[in-house]
Structures are given as structure tokens and as C-alpha cells.
N, C-alpha and C positions, 0 to 999 in steps of 0.2 A: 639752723636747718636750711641745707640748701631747696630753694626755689626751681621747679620744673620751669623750663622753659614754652611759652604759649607754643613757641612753632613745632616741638618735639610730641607737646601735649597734640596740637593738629595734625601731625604725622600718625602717631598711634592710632589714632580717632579714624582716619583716612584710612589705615591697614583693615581695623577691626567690622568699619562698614564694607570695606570693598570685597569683606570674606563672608558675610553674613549676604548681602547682597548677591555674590559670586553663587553660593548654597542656592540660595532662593530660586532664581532664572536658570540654574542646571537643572535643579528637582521639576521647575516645572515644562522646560523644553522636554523633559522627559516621562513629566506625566508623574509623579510621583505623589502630587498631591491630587487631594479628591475624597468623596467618604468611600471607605471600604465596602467592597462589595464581595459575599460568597463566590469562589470558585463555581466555574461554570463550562459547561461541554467544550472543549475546543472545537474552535471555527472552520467548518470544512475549506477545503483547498476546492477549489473550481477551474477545470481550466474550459471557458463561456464557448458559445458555439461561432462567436465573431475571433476564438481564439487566444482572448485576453483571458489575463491568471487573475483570479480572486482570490483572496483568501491570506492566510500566514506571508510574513515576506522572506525574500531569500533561502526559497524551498526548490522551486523550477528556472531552469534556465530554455526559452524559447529559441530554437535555432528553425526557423521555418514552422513547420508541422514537426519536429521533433523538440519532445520535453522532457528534461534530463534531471536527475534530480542532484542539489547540491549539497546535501547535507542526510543526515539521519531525520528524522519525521515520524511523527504520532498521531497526525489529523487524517481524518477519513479524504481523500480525492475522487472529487464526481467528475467524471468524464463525460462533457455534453457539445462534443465536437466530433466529426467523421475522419476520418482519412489522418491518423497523426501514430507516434509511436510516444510512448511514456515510455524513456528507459530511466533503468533505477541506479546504472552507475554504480553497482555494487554495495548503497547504500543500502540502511534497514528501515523498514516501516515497519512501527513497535505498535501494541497496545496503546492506548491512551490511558492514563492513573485513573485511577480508581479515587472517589469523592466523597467526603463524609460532608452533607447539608444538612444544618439544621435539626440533628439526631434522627436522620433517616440517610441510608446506604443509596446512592447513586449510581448504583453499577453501570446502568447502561451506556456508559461513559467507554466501557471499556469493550461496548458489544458493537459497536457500529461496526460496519463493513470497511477496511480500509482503500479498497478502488472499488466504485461502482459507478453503473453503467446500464440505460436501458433504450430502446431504441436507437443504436448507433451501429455503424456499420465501418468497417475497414479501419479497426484498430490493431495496435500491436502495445503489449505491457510484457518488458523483455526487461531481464536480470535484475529486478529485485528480491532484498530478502526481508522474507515477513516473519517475525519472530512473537508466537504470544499475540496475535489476533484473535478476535472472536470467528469474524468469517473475511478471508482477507480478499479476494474478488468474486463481485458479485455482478452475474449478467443476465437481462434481463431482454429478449425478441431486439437482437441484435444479431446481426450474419459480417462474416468474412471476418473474425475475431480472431486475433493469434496469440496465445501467453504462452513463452516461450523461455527456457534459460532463466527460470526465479524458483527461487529457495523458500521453503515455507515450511516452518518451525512450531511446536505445539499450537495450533490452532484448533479451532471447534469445528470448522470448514474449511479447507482450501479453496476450493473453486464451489462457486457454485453459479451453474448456470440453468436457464429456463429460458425454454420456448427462443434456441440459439439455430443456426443453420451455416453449414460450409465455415465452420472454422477450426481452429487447431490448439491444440492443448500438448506441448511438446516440448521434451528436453528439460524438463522440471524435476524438483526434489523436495518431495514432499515428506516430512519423518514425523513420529512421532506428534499424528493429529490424530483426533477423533473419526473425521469424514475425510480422506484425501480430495476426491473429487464428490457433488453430488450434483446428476445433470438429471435434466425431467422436460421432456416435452419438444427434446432436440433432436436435430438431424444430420446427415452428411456432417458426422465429425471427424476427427484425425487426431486421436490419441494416442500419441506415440512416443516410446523414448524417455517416459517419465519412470521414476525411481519413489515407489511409494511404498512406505515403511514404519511398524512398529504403530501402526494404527489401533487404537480402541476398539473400533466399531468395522467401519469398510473403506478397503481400499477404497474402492469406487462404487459409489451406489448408482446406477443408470436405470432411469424409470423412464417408458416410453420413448425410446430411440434408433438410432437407425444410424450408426457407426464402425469406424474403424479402428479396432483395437489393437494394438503390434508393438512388438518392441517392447514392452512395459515388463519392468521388476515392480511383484508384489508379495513383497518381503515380510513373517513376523506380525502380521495383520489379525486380527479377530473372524472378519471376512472380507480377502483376497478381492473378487470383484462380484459385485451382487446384482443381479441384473430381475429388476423386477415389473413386472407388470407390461404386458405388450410390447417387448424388445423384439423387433421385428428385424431382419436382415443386417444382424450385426457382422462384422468378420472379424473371428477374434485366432491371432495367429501371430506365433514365434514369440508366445510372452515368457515369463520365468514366473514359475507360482511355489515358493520355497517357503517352509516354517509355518506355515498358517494355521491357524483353527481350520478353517473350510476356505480353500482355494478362489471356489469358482462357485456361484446357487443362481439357476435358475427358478425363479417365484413366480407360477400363474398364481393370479388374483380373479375380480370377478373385471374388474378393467379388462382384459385380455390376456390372452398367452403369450407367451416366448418362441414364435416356431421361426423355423426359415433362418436360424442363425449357424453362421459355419464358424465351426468348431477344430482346429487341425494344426499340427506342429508345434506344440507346445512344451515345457517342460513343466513337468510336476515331480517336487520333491519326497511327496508323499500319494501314493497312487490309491491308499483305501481312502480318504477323506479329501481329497481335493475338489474331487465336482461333486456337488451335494445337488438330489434329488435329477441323478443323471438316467437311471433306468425310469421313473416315470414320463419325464422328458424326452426320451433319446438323445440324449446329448451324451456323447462320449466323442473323448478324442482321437481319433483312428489314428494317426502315426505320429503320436507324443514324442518329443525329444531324449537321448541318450544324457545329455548334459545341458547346461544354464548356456544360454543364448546370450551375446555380447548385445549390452542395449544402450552405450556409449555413443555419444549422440554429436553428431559432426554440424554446426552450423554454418558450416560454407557449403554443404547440400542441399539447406534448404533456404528457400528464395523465399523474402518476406513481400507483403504485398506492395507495390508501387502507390508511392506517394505523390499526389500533385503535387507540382512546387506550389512553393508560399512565400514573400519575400518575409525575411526576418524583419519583426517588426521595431521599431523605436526605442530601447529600454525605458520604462515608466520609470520616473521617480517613487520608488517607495516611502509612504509617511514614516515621519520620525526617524530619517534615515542620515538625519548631521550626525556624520560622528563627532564623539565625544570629545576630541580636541577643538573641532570647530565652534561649537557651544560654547568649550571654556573660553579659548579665546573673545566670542562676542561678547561673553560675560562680563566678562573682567575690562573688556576697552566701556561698555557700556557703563559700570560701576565708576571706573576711573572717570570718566566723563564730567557722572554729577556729580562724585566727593570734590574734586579739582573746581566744578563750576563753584560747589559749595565754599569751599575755602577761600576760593576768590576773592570770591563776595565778602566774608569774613572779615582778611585781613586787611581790605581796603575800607572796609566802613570803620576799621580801627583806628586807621590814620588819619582819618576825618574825625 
């Protein structure tokens, strides 16, 4: 029987630690070991008021005051910064999955808001698409606000804002959501140019405001735009109100009435059911449109708000962000290192 050679035997010995070893210090530069823990909320995205991003990495790109987004995304974005623009780059902001803990359903996993925001002032959230949100922006006593050029897909809410002032909601597409827009408590707004459609419930539900409505297709809706509770001096003109259950409802409540709102040049595709509760109101639209109004929405007309400069800041190193060839390689010099120091040692105490 032939005899294995010692150095061939130290050679194999040498491969099979340097691979075992090689395992070990990738799994754990990458975090792989540890005890298992349940699935848990994904970690919002922050972008902080000194400007820095928190949160998931390789989501936002900072160029100055504008944040761009790089990739598709499912975590909620808290916006706690003034004067910046969030553009979405065409990308999608999904739902976040749904969690089964511990034999209890975790839904609210999937209900967060995916941009919110409250007390801030002079932002811009332009051309993202929000697919399968629960409520996908959320604004809260924030003025000079622009969402503008984003797509928004089965949601529970599109917009929702409260107690908002001098801002603009425009050039958006909203399809097949329950609430396209629902504002309350806001003022001096500029809703215009939006494409809202195949809604559950209302186009737009407007409780206590004091706006401008124009331009807007409301398509295929349950109800078209609901204007309830003390809508004082809205102007609402040259919209397209086609397919609806009920177009247009004015709702006094014991809050207040609806008066002082103009009403004129509009098109209605159905003239017995379009404005619900227009003879107790008076609200009727004296010179309705012949045909659907173009409401194609030109963005080089409208001027977004000026930004201060900011110098673009430093790129942060993100954790855990060696790629995976640089790992292996440290691995593997690192392994070779001690099997080599090992063997050394080995075959020189042999010779002695």
C-alpha cells in the first residue's frame, strides 16, 4: 500500500482549513450569524433636518437640497428638512409585505404612509410611482408644498393633507384608489392638471378649504369631487367630470356650509346626476362645456419653488458596504496567513 506523502497530507489540510475558515469571516463580515430573530417593520428612510439620510442604504442620492431616488423602495420616507425636492426618478414606492408574528397578522406593516411630513415648508415630491400603498403622502400644517408629475396606483389614499397652505397638487395620476386626494383644514391650494380615476369612493374629498380647482379629469369615480363641510371660496373651472356615479356634492354639515364657491365652464358627461344636491345649494354651472377639456399638463409652465443652494455634501460610507470580492479576498490572505504560519512551524519542529 502505497504511503501518503506528510507534505501532500499538509497541502489538503491547508486547502480544507483555508475554505472553512474562508466561510466563517464572509458569513460573519456579513452578519449571517447571530440567533434568529421574527421579521420586523422596515426601518423608515429619514432624510434629518441637518440634511443627512438615515435609514436603508443605497435608496437616495443627495445632490445639494435635491434627493433622487436610486432604486425601487418599500420603506416609509419622513421628510424633516425645508427647502429640498424628493424626486423619484421614475422609480416605484411599493407597499411594504405583509408579516405573519408569532400566529398573529401584522398588517400594519403594509399601512404606513410612504412620504410623510409635518411642519415643513417649501418642498417639492415630483415623479414618483406609488403602487399598492395604504396612504402614500401624508402632509401635515406644512405651506408652500408642490407634488407634482407622480403616479399613484391602487391605494387607500393618495394624498392626504391637513391643515396645508399655498401649495400645489398637480400634473399627477391617480387611478384606481379608493380616496384620490383627501384635504381638510387647508387653504390657498392649486389643484390642477391631475388625472383621477376609477376611484371606489371620491375623487377628491375637500372638507373645510379654500382652493383652486382647474384642469382636473375626474373619470369613472364613485364620487367625482365631494366638497364637504364649510368649502368656502373654492373656484372650481374647466374640469372634465365623465362616467361618474355623482360628479360633483356639495355636503352642508352642522361645521358649516358650502357658499361663495364659483362654479363655471365645466364639462359634464352626464347632466341629470353630475352635481348632487345643486338646487338646495344653488350651485349649478351656468355655461358648462360643449366637450372634455384638454388637461395635459406642460411642466416647463410651471416654475417650481427656488431652492437655496447647499453644497453637496461628502458621500458617508455606508455600513457593511465592502463588496463581496473585497471580503473574499481579505479572507483568504487572512486564512493563508495562519495555515502557512501553521505549517511552518510544523515542518520545522519535524526536522528537529
Amino acid at each position: 500500500m502505497r504511503k501518503t506523502h506528510p507534505k501532500a497530507v499538509a497541502f489538503m489540510l491547508m486547502l480544507l482549513f483555508s475554505a472553512l475558515a474562508e466561510a466563517l469571516l464572509v458569513n460573519l463580515a456579513r452578519g449571517n450569524f447571530g440567533p434568529m430573530t421574527p421579521p420586523t417593520l422596515p426601518t423608515p428612510i429619514y432624510i434629518r433636518e441637518d440634511g443627512t439620510i438615515e435609514g436603508a442604504s443605497g435608496v437616495l442620492q443627495r445632490n445639494g437640497n435635491i434627493y433622487t431616488f436610486l432604486r425601487n423602495i418599500n420603506e416609509t420616507i419622513e421628510i424633516q428638512k425645508d427647502n429640498i425636492i424628493l424626486y423619484g426618478n421614475g422609480f416605484k414606492l411599493t407597499r411594504p409585505p405583509e408579516v405573519e408574528m408569532e400566529g398573529f397578522w401584522s398588517g400594519i406593516i403594509g399601512w404606513y404612509p410612504s412620504i410623510q411630513m409635518s411642519n415643513r415648508k417649501n418642498v417639492t415630491i415630483q415623479n414618483i410611482e406609488f403602487v399598492s400603498c395604504h396612504t402614500c403622502i401624508k402632509l401635515e400644517n406644512s405651506s408652500n408644498i408642490t407634488i407634482m408629475q407622480n403616479k399613484i396606483q391602487n391605494a387607500e389614499t393618495g394624498v392626504y393633507m391637513s391643515s396645508c397652505t399655498n401649495s400645489n397638487i398637480i400634473g399627477n395620476e391617480i387611478r384606481e384608489s379608493s380616496d384620490g386626494l383627501t384635504i381638510r383644514y387647508s387653504s390657498y391650494l392649486n389643484i390642477a392638471y391631475n388625472c383621477i380615476s376609477g376611484g371606489q369612493h371620491h375623487g377628491a374629498w375637500i372638507s373645510i378649504s379654500s382652493s383652486t380647482i382647474t384642469r382636473n379629469d375626474f373619470t369613472n369615480t364613485s364620487l367625482g369631487l365631494y366638497l364637504y363641510s364649510d368649502n368656502k371660496n373654492n373656484r372650481i373651472f374647466e374640469n372634465n367630470f365623465i362616467d361618474n356615479d355623482e360628479g360633483l356634492c356639495f355636503m352642508n354639515t352642522g361645521d358649516g356650509l358650502c357658499v361663495n364657491n364659483t362654479l363655471i365652464n365645466n364639462y359634464w358627461s352626464n347632466r341629470r346626476n353630475e352635481i348632487v344636491n345643486a338646487d338646495e345649494f344653488n350651485k349649478v354651472d351656468p355655461a358648462p362645456l360643449e366637450s372634455p377639456i384638454s388637461t395635459s399638463f406642460d411642466p416647463s409652465l410651471f416654475d417650481l419653488p427656488l431652492l437655496t443652494p447647499t453644497a453637496s455634501p461628502t458621500p458617508n460610507p455606508e455600513p457593511n458596504s465592502m463588496p463581496y470580492t473585497t471580503t473574499f479576498i481579505v479572507a483568504s490572505t487572512i486564512t493563508l496567513a495562519i495555515v502557512s504560519t501553521v505549517l511552518l512551524f510544523y515542518f520545522k519542529k519535524r526536522k528537529h
